[in-house]
Chimera marker file (.cmm) of the C-alpha trace (Angstrom):
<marker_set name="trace">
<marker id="1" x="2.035" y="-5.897" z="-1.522" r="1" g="1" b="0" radius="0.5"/>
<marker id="2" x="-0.150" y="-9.147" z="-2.834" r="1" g="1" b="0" radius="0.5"/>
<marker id="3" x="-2.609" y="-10.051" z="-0.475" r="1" g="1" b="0" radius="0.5"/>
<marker id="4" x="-4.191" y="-13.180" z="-0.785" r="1" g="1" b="0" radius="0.5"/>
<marker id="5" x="-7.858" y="-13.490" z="-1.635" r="1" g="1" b="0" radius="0.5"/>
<marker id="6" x="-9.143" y="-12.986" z="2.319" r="1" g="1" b="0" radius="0.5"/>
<marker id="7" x="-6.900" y="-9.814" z="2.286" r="1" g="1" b="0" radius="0.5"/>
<marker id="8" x="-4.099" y="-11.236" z="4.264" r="1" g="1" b="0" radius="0.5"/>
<marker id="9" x="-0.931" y="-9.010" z="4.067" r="1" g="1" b="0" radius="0.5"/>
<marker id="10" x="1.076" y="-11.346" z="6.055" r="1" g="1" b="0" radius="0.5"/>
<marker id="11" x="2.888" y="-13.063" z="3.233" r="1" g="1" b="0" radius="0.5"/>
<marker id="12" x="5.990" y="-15.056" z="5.026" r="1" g="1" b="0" radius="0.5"/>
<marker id="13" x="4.128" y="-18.885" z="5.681" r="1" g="1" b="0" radius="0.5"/>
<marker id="14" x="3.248" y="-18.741" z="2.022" r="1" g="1" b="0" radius="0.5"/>
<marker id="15" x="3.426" y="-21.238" z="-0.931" r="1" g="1" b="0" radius="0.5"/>
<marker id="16" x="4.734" y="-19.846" z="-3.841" r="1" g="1" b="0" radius="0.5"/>
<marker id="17" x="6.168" y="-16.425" z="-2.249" r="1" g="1" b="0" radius="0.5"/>
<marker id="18" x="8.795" y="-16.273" z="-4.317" r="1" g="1" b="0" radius="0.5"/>
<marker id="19" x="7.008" y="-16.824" z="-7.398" r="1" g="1" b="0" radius="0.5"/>
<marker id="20" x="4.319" y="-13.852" z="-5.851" r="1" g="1" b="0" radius="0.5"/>
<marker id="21" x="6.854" y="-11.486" z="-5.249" r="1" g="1" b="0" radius="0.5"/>
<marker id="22" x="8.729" y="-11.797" z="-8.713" r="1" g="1" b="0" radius="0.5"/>
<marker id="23" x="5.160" y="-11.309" z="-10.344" r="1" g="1" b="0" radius="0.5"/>
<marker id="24" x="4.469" y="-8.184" z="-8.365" r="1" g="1" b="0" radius="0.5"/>
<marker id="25" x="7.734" y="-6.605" z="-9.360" r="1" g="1" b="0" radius="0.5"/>
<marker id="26" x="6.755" y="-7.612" z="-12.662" r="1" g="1" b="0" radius="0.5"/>
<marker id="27" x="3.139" y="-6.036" z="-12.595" r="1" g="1" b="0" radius="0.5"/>
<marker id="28" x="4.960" y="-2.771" z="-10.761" r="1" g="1" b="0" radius="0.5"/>
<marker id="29" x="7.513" y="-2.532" z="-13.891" r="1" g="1" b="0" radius="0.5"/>
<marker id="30" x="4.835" y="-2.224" z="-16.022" r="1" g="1" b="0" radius="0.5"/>
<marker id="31" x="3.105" y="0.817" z="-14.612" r="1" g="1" b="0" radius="0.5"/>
<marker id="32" x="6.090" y="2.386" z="-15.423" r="1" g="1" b="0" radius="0.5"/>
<marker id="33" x="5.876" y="4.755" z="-12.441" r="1" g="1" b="0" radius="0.5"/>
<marker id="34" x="8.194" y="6.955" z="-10.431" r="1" g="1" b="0" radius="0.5"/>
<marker id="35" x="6.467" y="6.165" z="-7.185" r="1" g="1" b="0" radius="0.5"/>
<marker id="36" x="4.834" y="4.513" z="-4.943" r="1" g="1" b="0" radius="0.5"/>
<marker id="37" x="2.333" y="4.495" z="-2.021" r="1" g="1" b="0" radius="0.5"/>
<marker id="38" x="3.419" y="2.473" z="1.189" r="1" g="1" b="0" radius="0.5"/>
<marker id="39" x="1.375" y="2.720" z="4.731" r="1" g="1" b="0" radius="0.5"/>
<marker id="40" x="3.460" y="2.885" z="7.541" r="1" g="1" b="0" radius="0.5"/>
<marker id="41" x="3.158" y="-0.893" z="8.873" r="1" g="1" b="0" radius="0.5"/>
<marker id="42" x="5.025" y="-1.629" z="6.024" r="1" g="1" b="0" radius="0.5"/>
<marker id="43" x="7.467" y="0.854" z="5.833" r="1" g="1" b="0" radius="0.5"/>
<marker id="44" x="8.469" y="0.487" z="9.236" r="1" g="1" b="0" radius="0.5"/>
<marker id="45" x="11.399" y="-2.109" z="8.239" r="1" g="1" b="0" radius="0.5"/>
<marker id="46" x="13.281" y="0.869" z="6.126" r="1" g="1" b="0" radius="0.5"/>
<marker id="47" x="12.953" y="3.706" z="8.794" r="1" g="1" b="0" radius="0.5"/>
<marker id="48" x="15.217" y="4.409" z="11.415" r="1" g="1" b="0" radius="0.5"/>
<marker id="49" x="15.243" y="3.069" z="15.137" r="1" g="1" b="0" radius="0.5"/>
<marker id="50" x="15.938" y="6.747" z="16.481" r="1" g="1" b="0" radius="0.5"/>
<marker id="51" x="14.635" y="7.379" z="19.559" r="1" g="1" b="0" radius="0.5"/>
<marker id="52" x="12.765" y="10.969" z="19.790" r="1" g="1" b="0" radius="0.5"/>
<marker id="53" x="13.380" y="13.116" z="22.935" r="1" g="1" b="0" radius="0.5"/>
<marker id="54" x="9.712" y="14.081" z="24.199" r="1" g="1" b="0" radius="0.5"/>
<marker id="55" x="8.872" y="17.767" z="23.557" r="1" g="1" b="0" radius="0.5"/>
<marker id="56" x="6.136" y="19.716" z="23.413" r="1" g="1" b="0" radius="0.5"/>
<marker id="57" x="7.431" y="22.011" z="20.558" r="1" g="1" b="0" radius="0.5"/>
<marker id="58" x="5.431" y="22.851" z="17.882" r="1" g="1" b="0" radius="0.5"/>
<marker id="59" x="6.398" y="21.455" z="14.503" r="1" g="1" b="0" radius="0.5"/>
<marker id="60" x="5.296" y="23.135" z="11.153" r="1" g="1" b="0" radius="0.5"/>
<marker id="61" x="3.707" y="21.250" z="8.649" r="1" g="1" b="0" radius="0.5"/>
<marker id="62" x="5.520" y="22.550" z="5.688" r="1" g="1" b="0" radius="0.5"/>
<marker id="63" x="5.568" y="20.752" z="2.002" r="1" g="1" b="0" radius="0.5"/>
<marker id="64" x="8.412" y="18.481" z="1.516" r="1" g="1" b="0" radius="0.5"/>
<marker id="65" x="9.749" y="18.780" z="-2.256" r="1" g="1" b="0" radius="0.5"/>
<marker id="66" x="12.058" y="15.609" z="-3.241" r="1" g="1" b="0" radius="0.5"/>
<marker id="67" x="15.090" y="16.079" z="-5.601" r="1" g="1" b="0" radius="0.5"/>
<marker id="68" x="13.981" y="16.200" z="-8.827" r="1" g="1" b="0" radius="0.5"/>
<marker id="69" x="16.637" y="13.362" z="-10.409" r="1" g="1" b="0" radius="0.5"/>
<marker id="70" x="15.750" y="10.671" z="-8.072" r="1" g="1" b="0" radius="0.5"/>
<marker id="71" x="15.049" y="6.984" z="-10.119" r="1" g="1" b="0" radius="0.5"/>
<marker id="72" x="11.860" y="6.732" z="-7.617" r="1" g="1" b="0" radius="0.5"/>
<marker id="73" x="10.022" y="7.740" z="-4.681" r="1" g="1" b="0" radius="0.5"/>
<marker id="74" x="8.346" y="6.630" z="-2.099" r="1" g="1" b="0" radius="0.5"/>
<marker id="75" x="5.361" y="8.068" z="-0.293" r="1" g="1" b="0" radius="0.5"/>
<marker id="76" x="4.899" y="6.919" z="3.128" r="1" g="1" b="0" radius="0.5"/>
<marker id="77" x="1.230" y="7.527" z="4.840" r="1" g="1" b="0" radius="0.5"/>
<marker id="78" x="2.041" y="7.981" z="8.337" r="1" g="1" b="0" radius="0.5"/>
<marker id="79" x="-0.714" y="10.275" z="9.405" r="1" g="1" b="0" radius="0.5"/>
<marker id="80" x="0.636" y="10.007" z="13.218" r="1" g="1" b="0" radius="0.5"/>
<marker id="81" x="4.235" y="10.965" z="13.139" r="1" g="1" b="0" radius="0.5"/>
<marker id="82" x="5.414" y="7.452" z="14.395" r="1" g="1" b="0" radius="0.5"/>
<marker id="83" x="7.588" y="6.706" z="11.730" r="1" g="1" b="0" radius="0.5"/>
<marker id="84" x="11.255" y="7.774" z="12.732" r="1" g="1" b="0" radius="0.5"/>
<marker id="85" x="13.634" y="8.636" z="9.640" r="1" g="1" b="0" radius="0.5"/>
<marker id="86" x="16.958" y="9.299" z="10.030" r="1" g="1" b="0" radius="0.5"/>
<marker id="87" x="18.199" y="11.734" z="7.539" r="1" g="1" b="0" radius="0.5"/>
<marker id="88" x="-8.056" y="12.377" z="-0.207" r="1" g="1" b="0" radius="0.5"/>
<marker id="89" x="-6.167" y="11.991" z="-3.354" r="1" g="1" b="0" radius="0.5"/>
<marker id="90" x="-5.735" y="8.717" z="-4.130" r="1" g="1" b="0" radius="0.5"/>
<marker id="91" x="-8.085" y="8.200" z="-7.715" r="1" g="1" b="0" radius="0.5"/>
<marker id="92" x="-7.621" y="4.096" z="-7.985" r="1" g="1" b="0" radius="0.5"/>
<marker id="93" x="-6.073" y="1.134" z="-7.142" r="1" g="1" b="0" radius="0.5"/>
<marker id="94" x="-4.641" y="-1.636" z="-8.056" r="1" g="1" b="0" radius="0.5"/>
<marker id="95" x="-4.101" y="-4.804" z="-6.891" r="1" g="1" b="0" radius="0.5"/>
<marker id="96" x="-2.741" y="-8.497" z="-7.419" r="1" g="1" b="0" radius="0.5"/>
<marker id="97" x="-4.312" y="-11.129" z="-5.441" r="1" g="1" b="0" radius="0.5"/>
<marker id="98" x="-2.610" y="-14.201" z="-4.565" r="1" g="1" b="0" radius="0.5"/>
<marker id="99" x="-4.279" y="-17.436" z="-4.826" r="1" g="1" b="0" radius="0.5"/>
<marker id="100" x="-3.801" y="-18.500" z="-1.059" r="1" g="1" b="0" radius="0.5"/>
<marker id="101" x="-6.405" y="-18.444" z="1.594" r="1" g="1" b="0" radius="0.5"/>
<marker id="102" x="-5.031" y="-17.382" z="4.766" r="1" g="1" b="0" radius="0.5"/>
<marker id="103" x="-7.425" y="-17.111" z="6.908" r="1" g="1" b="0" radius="0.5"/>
<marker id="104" x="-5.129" y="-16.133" z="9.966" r="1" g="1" b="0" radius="0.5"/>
<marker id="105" x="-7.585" y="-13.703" z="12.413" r="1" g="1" b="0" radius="0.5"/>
<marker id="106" x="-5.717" y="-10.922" z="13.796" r="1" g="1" b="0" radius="0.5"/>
<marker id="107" x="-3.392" y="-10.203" z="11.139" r="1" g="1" b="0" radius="0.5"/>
<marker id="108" x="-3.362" y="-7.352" z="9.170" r="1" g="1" b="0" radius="0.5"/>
<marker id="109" x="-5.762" y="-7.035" z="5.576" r="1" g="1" b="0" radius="0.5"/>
<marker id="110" x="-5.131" y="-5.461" z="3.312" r="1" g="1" b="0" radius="0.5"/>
<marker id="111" x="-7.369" y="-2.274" z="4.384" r="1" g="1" b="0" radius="0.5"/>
<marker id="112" x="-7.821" y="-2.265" z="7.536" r="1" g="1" b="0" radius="0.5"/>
<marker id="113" x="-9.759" y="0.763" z="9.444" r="1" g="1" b="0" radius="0.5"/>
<marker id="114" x="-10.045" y="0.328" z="13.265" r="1" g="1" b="0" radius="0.5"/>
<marker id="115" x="-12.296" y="2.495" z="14.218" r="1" g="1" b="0" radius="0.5"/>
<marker id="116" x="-14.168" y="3.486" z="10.977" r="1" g="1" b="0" radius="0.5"/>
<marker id="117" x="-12.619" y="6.881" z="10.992" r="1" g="1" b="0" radius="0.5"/>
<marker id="118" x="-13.620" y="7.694" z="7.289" r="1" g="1" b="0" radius="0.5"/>
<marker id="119" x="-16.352" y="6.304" z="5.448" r="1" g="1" b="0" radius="0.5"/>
<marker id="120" x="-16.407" y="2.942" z="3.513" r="1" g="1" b="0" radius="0.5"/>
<marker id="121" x="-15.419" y="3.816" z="-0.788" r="1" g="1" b="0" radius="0.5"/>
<marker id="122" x="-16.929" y="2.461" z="-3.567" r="1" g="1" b="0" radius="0.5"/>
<marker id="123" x="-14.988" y="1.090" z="-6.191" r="1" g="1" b="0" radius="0.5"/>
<marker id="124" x="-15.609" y="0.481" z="-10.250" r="1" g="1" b="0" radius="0.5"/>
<marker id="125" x="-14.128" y="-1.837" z="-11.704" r="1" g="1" b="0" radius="0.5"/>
<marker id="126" x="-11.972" y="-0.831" z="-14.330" r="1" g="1" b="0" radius="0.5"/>
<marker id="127" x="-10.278" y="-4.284" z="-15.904" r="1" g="1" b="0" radius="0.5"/>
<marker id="128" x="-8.698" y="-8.151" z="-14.403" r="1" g="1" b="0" radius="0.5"/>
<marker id="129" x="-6.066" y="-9.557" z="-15.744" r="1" g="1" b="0" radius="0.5"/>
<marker id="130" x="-5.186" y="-13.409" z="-14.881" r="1" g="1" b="0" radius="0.5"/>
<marker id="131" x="-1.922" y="-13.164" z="-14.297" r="1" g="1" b="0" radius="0.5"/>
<marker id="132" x="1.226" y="-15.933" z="-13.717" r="1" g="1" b="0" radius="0.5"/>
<marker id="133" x="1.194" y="-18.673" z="-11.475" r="1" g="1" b="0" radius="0.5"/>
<marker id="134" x="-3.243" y="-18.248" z="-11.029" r="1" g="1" b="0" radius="0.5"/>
<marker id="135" x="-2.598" y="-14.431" z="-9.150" r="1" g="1" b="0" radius="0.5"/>
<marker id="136" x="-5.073" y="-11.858" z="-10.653" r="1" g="1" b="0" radius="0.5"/>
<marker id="137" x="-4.362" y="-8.287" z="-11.205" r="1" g="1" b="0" radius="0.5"/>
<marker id="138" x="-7.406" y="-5.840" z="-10.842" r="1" g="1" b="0" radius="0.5"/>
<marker id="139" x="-7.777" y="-2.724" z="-11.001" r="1" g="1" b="0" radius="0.5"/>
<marker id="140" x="-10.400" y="-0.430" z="-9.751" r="1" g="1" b="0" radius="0.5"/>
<marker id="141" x="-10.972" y="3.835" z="-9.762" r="1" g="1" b="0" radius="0.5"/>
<marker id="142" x="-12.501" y="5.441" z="-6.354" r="1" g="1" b="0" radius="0.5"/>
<marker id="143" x="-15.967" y="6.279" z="-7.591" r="1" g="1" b="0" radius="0.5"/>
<marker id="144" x="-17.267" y="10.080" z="-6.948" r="1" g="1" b="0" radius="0.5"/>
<marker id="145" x="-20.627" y="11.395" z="-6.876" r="1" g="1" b="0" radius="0.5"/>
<marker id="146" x="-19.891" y="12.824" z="-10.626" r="1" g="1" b="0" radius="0.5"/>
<marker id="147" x="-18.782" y="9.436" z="-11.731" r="1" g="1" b="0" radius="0.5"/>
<marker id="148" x="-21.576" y="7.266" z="-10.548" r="1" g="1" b="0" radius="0.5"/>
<marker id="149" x="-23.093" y="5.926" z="-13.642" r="1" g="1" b="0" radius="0.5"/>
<link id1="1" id2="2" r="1" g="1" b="0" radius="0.2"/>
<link id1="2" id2="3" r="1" g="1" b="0" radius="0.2"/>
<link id1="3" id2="4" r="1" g="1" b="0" radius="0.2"/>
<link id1="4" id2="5" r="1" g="1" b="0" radius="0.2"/>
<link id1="5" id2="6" r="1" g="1" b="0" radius="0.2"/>
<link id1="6" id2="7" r="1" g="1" b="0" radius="0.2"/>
<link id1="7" id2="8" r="1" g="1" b="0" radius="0.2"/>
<link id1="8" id2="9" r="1" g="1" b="0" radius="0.2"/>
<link id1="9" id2="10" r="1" g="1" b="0" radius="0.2"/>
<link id1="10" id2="11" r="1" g="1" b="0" radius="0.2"/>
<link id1="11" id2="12" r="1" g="1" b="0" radius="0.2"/>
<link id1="12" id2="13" r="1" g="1" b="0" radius="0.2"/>
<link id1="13" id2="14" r="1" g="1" b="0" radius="0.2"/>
<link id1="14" id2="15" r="1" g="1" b="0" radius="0.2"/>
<link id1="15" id2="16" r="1" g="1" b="0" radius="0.2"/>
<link id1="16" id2="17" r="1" g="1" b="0" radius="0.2"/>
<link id1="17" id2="18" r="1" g="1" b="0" radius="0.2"/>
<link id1="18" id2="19" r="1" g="1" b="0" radius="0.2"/>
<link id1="19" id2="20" r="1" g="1" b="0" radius="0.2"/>
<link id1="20" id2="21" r="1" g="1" b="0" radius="0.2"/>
<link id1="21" id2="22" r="1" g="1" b="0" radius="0.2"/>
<link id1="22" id2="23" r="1" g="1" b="0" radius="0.2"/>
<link id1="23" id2="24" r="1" g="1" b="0" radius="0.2"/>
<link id1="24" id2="25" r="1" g="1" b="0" radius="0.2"/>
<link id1="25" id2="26" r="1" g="1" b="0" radius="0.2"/>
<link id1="26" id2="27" r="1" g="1" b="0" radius="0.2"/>
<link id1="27" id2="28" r="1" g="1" b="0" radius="0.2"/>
<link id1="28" id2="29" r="1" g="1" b="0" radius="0.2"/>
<link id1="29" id2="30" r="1" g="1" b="0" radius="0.2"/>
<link id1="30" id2="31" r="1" g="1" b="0" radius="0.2"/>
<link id1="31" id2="32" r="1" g="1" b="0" radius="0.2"/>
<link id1="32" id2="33" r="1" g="1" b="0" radius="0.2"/>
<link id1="33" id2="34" r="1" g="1" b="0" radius="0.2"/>
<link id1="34" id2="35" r="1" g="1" b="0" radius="0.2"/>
<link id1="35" id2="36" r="1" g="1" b="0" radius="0.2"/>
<link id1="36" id2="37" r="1" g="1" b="0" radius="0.2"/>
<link id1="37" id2="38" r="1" g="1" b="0" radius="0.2"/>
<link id1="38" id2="39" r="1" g="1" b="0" radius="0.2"/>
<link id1="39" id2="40" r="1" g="1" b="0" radius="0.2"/>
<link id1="40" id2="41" r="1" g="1" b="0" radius="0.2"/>
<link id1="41" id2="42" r="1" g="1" b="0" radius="0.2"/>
<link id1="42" id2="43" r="1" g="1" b="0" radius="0.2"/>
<link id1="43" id2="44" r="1" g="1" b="0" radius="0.2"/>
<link id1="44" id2="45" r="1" g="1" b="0" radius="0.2"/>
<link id1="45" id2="46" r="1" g="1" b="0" radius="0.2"/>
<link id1="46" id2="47" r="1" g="1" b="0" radius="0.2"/>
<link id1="47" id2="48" r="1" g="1" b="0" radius="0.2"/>
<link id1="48" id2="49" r="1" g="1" b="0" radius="0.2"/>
<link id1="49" id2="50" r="1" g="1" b="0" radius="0.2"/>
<link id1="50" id2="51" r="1" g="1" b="0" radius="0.2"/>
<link id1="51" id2="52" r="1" g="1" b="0" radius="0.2"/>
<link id1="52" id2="53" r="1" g="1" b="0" radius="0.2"/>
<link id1="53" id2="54" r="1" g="1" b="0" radius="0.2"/>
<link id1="54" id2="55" r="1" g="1" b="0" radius="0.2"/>
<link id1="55" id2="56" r="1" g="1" b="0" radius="0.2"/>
<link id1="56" id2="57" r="1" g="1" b="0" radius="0.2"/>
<link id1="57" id2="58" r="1" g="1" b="0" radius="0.2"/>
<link id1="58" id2="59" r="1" g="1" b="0" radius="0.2"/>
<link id1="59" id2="60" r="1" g="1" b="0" radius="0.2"/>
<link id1="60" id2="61" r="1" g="1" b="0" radius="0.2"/>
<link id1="61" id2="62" r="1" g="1" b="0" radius="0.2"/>
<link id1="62" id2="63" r="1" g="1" b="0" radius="0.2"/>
<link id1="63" id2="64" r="1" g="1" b="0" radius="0.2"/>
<link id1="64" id2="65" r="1" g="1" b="0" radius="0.2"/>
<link id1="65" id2="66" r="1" g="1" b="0" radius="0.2"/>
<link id1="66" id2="67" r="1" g="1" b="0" radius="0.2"/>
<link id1="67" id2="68" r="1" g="1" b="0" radius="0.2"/>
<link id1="68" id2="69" r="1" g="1" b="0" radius="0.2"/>
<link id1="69" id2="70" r="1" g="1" b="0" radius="0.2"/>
<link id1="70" id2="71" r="1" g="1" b="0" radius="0.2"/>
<link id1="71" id2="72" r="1" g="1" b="0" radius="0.2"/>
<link id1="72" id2="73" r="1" g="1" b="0" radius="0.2"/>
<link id1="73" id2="74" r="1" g="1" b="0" radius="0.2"/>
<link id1="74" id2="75" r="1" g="1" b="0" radius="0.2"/>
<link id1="75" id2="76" r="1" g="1" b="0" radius="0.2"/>
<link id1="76" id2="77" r="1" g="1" b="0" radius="0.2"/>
<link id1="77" id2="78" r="1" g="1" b="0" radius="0.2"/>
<link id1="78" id2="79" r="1" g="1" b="0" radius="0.2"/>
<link id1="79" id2="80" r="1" g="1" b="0" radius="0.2"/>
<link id1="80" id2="81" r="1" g="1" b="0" radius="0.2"/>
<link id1="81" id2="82" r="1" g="1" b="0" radius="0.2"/>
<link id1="82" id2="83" r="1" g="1" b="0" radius="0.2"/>
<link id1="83" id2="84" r="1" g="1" b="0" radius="0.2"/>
<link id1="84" id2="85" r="1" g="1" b="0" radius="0.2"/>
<link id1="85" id2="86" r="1" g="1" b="0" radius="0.2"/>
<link id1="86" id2="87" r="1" g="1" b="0" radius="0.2"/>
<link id1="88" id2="89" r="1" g="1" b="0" radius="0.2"/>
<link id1="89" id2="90" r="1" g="1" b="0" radius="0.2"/>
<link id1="90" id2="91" r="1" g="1" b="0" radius="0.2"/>
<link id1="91" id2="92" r="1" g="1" b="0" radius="0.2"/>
<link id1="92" id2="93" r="1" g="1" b="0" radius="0.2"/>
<link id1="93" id2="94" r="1" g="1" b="0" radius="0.2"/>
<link id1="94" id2="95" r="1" g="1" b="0" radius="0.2"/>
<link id1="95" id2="96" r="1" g="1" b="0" radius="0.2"/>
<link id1="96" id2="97" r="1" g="1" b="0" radius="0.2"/>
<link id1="97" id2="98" r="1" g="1" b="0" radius="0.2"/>
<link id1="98" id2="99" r="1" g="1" b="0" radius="0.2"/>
<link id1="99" id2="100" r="1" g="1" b="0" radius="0.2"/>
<link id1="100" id2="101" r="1" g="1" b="0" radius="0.2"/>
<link id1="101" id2="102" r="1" g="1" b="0" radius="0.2"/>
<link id1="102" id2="103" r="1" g="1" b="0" radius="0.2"/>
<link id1="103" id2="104" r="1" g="1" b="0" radius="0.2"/>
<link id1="104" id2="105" r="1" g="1" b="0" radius="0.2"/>
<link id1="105" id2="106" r="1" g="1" b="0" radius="0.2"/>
<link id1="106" id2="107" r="1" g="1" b="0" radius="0.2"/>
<link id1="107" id2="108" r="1" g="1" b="0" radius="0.2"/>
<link id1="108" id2="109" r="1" g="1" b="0" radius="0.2"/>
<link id1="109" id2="110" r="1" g="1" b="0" radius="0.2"/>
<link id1="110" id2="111" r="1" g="1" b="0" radius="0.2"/>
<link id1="111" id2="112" r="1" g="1" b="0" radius="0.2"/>
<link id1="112" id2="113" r="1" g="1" b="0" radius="0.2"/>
<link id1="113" id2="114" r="1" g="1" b="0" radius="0.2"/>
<link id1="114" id2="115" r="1" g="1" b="0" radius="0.2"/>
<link id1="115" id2="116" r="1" g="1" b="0" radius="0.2"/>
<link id1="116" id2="117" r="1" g="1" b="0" radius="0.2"/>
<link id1="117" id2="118" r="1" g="1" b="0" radius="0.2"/>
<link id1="118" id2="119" r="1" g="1" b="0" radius="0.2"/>
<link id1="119" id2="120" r="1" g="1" b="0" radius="0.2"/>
<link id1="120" id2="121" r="1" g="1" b="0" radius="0.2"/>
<link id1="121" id2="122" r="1" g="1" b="0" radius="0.2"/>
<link id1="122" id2="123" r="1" g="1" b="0" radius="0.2"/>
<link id1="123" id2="124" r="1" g="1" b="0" radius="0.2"/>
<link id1="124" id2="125" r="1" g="1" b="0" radius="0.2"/>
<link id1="125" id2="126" r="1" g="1" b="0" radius="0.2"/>
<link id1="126" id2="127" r="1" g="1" b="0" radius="0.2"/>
<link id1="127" id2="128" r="1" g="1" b="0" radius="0.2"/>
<link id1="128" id2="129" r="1" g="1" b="0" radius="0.2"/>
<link id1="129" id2="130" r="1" g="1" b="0" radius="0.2"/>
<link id1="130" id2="131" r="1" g="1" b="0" radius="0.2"/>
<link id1="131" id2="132" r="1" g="1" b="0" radius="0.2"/>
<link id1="132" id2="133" r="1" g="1" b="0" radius="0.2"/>
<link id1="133" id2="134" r="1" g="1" b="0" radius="0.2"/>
<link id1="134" id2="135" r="1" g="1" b="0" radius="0.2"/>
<link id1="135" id2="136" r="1" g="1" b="0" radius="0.2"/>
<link id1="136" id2="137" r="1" g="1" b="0" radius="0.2"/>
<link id1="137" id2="138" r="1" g="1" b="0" radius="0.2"/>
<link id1="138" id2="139" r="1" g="1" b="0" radius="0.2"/>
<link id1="139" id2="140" r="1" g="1" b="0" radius="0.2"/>
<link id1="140" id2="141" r="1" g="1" b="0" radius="0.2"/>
<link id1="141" id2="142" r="1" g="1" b="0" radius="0.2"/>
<link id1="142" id2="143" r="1" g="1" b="0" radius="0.2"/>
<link id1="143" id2="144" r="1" g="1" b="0" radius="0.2"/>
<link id1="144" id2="145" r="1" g="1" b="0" radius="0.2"/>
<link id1="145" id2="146" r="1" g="1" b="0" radius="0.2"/>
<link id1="146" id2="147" r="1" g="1" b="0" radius="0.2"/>
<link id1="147" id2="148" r="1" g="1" b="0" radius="0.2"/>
<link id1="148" id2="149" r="1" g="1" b="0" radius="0.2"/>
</marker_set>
């Protein structure tokens, strides 16, 4: 995801999304991870349509453990079940920022928190990076009461 610089996550009226998109697979290749972290706006689109039955039986919440020789996972946060597939510690960020200025009110940002359900976290900086076509790549670690210096 590259929001733009309001925090606009709503990238399809965009100039230049093809150009974004190409330089956030880039930036992604370079981590050189095995993962990553969706919210489950966005990963709506690759779950199922299944419609559940409603019950009131009790489901356990039991650790899920992926095959080990997958070529990548993904982690959907879905913290209310309303995903529907068919078969605190997150330590940083990182981000590229588009430069386009949305400005659209009522679309989604990049974090949004209706509600204020968990307390607002402060971030420290850890590097930028300018980046093709003007986008910016930062990069920031959650700061904790023993890192606040």
């Amino acid at each position: 995801m590259v929001p733009s610089i309001d925090g606009r996550i709503v990238t399809a009226s965009w100039p230049g999304s093809r150009m974004i998109s190409a330089e956030y697979e880039r930036v992604a290749a370079s981590l050189d991870g095995d993962a990553w972290i969706i919210g489950r706006v966005s990963m709506q689109p690759y779950a199922g349509k299944a419609r559940l039955p409603a019950s009131r039986a009790h489901i356990p919440r039991t650790d899920f453990v992926a095959r080990e020789d997958a070529p990548s996972y993904a982690i959907a946060i879905d913290p209310s079940g309303k995903l529907r597939w068919q078969s605190g510690s997150i330590h940083g960020d990182s981000v590229l920022i588009a430069p386009v200025a949305d400005g659209v009110v009522g679309t989604p940002t990049l974090f949004d928190a209706p509600g204020h359900r968990t307390p607002p976290r402060r971030l420290k900086l850890v590097s930028v990076e300018r980046r093709r076509g003007g986008m910016v790549w930062v990069r920031y670690r959650v700061q904790t009461m023993a890192t606040k210096r």
